[in-house]
C-alpha positions as CSV (number, residue, x, y, z in Angstrom):
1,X,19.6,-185.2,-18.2
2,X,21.1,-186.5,-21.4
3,X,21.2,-190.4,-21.9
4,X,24.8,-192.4,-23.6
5,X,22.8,-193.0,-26.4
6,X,22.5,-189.2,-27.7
7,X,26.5,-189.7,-27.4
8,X,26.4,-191.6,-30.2
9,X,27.8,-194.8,-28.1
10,X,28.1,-198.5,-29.1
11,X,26.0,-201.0,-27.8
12,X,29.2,-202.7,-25.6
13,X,29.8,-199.0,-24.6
14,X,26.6,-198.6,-23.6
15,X,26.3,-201.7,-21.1
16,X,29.9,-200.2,-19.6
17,X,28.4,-197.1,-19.2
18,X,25.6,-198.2,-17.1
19,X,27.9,-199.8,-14.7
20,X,29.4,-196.4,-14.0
21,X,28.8,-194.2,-11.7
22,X,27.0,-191.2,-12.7
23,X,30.1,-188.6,-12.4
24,X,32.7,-190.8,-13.6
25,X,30.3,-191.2,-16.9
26,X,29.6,-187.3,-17.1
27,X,33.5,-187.1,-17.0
28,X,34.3,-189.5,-19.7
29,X,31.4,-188.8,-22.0
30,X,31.9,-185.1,-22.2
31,X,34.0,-184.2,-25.5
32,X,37.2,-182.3,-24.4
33,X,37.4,-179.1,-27.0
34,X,40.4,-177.2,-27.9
35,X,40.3,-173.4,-28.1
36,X,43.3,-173.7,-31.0
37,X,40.4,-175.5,-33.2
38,X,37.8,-172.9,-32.3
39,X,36.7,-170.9,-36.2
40,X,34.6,-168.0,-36.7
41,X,31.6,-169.7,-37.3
42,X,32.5,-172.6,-34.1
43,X,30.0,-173.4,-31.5
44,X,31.2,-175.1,-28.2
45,X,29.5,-177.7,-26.5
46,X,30.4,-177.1,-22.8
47,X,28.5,-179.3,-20.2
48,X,25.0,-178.6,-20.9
49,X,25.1,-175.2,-22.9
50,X,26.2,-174.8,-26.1
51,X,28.2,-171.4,-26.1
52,X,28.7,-169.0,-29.3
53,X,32.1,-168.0,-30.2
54,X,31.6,-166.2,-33.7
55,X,30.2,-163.2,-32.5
56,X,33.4,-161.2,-31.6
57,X,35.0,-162.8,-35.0
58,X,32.1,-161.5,-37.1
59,X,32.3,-158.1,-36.2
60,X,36.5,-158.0,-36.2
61,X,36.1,-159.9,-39.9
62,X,33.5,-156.8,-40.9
63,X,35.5,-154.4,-40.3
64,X,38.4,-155.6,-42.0
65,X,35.8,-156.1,-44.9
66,X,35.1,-152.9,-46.0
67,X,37.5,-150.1,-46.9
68,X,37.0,-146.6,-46.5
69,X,35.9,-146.3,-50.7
70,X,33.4,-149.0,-49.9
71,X,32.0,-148.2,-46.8
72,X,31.1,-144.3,-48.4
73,X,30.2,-146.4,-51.4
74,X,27.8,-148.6,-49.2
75,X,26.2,-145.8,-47.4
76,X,25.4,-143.5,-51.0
77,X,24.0,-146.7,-52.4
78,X,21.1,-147.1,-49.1
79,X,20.6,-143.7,-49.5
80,X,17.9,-142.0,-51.1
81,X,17.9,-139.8,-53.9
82,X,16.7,-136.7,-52.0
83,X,19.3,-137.2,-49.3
84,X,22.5,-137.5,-51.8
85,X,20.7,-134.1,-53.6
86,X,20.8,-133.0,-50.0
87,X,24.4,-133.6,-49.3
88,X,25.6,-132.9,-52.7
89,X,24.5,-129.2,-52.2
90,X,25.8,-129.1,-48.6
91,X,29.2,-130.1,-49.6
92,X,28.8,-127.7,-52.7
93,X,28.2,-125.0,-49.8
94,X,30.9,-125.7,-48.2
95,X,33.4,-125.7,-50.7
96,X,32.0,-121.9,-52.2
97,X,32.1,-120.9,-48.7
98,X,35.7,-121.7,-47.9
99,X,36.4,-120.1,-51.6
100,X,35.4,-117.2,-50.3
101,X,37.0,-116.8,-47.3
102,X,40.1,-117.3,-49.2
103,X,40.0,-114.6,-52.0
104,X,38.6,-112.1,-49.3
105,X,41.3,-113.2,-47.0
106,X,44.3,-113.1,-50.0
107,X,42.8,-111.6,-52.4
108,X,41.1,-108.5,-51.4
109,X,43.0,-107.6,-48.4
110,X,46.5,-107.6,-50.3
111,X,45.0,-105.3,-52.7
112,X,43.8,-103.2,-50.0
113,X,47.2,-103.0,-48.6
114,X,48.2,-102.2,-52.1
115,X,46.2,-99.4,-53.0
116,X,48.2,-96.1,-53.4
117,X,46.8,-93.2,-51.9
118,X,47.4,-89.9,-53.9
119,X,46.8,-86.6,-52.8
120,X,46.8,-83.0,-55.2
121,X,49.7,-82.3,-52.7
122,X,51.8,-83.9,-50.5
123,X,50.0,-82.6,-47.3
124,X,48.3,-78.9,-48.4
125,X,44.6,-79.9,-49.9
126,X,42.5,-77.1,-51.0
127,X,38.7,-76.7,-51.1
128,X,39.3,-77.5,-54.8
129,X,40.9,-80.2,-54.7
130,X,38.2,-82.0,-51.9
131,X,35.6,-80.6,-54.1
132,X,33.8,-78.2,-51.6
133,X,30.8,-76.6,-52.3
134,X,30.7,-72.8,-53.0
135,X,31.7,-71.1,-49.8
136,X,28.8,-69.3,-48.0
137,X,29.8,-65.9,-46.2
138,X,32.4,-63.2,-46.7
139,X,33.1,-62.0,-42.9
140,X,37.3,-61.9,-42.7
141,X,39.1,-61.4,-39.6
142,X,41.3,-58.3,-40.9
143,X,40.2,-56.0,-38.0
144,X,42.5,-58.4,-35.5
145,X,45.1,-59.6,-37.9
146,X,47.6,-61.0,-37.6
147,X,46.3,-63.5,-35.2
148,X,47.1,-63.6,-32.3
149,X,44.9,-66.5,-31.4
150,X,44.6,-71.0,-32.5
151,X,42.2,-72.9,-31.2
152,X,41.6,-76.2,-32.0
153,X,38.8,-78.6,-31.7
154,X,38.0,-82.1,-32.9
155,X,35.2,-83.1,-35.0
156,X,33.7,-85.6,-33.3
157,X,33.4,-87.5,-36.6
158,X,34.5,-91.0,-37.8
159,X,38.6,-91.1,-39.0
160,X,40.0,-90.8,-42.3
161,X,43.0,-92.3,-43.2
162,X,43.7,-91.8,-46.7
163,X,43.0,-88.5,-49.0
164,X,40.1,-90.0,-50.9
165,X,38.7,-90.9,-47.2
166,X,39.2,-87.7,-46.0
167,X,37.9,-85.6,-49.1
168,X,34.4,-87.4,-48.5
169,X,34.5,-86.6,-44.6
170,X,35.1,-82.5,-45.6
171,X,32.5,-83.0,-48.2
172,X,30.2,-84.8,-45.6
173,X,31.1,-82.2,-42.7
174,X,30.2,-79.4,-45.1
175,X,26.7,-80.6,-46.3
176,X,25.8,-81.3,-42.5
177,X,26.4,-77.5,-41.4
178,X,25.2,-76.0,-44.8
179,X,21.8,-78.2,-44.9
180,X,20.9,-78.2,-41.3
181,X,18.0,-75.8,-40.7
182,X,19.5,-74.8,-36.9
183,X,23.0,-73.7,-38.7
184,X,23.0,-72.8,-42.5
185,X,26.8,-72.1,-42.8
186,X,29.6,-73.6,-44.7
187,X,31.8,-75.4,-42.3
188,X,33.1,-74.2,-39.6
189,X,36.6,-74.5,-39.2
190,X,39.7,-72.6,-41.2
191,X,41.5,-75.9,-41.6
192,X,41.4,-79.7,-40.8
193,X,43.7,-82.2,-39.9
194,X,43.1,-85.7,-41.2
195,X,44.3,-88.8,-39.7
196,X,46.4,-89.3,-43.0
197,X,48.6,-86.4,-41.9
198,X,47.3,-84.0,-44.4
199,X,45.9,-80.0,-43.5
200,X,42.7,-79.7,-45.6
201,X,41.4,-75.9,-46.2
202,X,38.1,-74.8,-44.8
203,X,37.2,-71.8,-44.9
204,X,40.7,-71.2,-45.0
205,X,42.8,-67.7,-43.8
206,X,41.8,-64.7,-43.2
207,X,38.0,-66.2,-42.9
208,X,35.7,-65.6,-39.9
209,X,35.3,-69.3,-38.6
210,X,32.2,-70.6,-36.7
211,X,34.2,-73.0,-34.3
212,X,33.6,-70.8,-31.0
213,X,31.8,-68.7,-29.8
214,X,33.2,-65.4,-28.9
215,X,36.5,-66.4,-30.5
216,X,35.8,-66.4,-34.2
217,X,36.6,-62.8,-35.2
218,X,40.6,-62.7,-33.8
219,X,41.4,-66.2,-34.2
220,X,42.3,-69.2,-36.4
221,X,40.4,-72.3,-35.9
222,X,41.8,-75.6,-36.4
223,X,40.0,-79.1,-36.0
224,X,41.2,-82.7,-36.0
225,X,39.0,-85.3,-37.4
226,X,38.1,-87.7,-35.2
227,X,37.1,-88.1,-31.3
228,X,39.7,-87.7,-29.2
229,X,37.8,-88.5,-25.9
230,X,39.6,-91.5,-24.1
231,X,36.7,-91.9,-21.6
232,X,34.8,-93.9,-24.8
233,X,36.1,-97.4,-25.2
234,X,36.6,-96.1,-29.4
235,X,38.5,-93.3,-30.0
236,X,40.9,-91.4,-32.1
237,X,44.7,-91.6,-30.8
238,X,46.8,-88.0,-32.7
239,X,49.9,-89.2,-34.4
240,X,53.2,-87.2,-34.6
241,X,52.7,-86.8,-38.1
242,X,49.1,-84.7,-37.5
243,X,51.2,-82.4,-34.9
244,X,54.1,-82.1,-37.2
245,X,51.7,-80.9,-40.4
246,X,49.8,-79.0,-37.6
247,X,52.8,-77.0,-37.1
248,X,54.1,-76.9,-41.4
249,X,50.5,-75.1,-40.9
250,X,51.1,-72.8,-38.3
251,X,54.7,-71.4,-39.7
252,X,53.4,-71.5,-43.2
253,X,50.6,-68.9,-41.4
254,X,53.1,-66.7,-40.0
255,X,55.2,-66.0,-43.2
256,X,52.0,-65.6,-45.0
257,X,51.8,-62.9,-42.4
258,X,48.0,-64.3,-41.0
259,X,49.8,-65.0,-38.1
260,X,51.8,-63.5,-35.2
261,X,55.5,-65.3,-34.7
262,X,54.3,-65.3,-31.1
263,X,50.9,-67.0,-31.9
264,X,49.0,-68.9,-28.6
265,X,47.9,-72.4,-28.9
266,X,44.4,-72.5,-27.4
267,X,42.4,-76.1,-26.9
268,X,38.8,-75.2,-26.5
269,X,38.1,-76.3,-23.5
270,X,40.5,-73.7,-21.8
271,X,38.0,-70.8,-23.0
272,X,34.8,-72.3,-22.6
273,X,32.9,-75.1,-21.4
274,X,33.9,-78.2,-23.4
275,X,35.0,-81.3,-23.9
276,X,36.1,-80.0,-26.9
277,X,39.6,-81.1,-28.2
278,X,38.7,-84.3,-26.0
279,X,41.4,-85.5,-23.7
280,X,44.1,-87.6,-26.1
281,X,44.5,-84.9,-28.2
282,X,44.3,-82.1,-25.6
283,X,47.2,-83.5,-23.7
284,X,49.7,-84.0,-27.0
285,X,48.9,-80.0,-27.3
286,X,50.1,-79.0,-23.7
287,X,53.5,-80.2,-25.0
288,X,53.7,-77.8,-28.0
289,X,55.9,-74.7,-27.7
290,X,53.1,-72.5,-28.4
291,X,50.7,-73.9,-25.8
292,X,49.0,-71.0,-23.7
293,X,49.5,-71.9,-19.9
294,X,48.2,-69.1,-18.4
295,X,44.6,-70.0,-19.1
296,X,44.6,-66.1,-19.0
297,X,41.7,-65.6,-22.3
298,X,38.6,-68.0,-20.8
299,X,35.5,-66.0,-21.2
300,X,36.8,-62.8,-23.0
301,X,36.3,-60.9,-25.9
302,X,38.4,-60.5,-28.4
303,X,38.8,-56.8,-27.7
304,X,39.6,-57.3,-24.2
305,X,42.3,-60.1,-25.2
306,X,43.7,-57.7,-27.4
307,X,43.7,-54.7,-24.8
308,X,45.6,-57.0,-22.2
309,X,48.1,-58.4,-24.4
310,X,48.7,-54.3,-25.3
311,X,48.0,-55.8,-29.4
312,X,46.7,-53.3,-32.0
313,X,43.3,-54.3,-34.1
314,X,41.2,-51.8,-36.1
315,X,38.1,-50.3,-34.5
């Protein structure tokens, strides 16, 4: 219990004091403070406790302190020379990194989208002009032409959509069957269609193919790059342009007389057991004139296709 005396009191205050009562003397003794008065470095005397006001003031009056400049400022200066190496090569990082992404994302892929893509010819490439190796074989299919018989198959190979694309595909298809020690033999197929649109020469006409068995001598055998199998999650989708050079093909055939006007359009699968042109492709076929419905040639020679159809071919 404090005493009048640690008040500060007079001595005539003192003797009134003692004649108070106890609660009457707490109630005039007690200094009355005023919250308006209060600064940020104020302590209030309230009854027996002295209460701090300045700690909420402090912390509003440091904020305001520092600026953004300063506080960064601040921080580098209680830093360490090893840390600000540290972040000056993250932020170095960071700033290459997002250099990058724009020149490959501007840059590179608008030249990409710029790039021209030339061809020999607009759609008619030669071995020559894909730079094939030598061709291996001399078999020809004169005893049963003109043809009577296309088939086409897919090459179960990745897509090529521009002629300098494609020309490394032939040349890539052509090593594989020349260099593997089960085949030997220059590839298969009389022509290809690339995904670019364009008909590039295999073994070309009036060459024995290798594309199916049983088939090869009395017919022309025509592949699509790509696999057109829908049941995989990735595959090739044909265009209207492939089926429209397919067909500049096929005419260009018959008035270079390899080719009967009456020519059938065979998928693979409907003469043997295949997946073979896979089922995208094999569909956009069933719609061409020269589709063969009758499924009338599966497992036959080519002289019994010949003898049924009433056709002439050279013994």
């Amino acid at each position: 219990m404090w005493s009048p005396s640690e008040q500060g009191m007079s001595g005539s205050e003192m003797a009134v004091a003692s004649s108070m009562p106890p609660t009457e003397l707490v109630a005039r003794t007690t200094p009355v403070v005023s919250t308006m008065n209060i600064t940020k470095s104020s302590r209030v005397h309230i009854g027996p406790k002295f209460v701090s006001v300045t700690q909420n003031v402090e912390n509003a009056e440091l904020v305001k302190a520092y600026s953004c400049p300063q506080y960064v400022w601040t921080v580098v200066r209680n830093t360490s020379r090893a840390e600000r190496l540290s972040c000056a090569c993250a932020a170095l990082a960071l700033v290459l990194c997002s250099a990058l992404i724009l020149y490959f994302t501007l840059v590179v892929k608008r030249g990409e989208l710029n790039v021209v893509d030339r061809a020999p010819h607009e759609w008619n490439i030669t071995r020559e002009d894909w730079l094939a190796r030598d061709m291996t074989g001399n078999n020809t299919v004169a005893r049963f032409a003109p043809l009577k018989l296309v088939v086409v198959q897919h090459t179960v190979s990745p897509e090529c959509h521009r002629f300098t694309n494609c020309a490394a595909e032939l040349r890539n298809l052509q090593n594989y069957f020349l260099e593997s020690k089960h085949l030997g033999y220059d590839i298969p197929y009389n022509f290809l269609i690339g995904n670019d649109g364009r008909v590039y020469q295999g073994r070309g006409w009036n060459r024995e193919g290798a594309h199916t068995r049983g088939y090869n001598r009395c017919s022309l055998g025509v592949a699509f790059i790509g696999d057109y199998r829908e049941e995989l999650s990735v595959h090739s989708r044909v265009t209207d342009l492939q089926l429209q050079r397919f067909d500049m093909l096929l005419e260009d055939g018959v008035t270079l007389g390899f080719l009967r006007p009456d020519y059938s359009i065979l998928p693979a699968k409907d003469v043997q057991e295949s997946a073979s042109p896979g089922s995208n492709l094999y569909r956009a076929l069933q719609k061409l004139d020269h589709y063969e419905r009758t499924y009338s040639f599966r497992n036959m020679t080519c002289e019994a296709i010949y003898d049924k159809l009433g056709l002439p071919y050279h013994l």
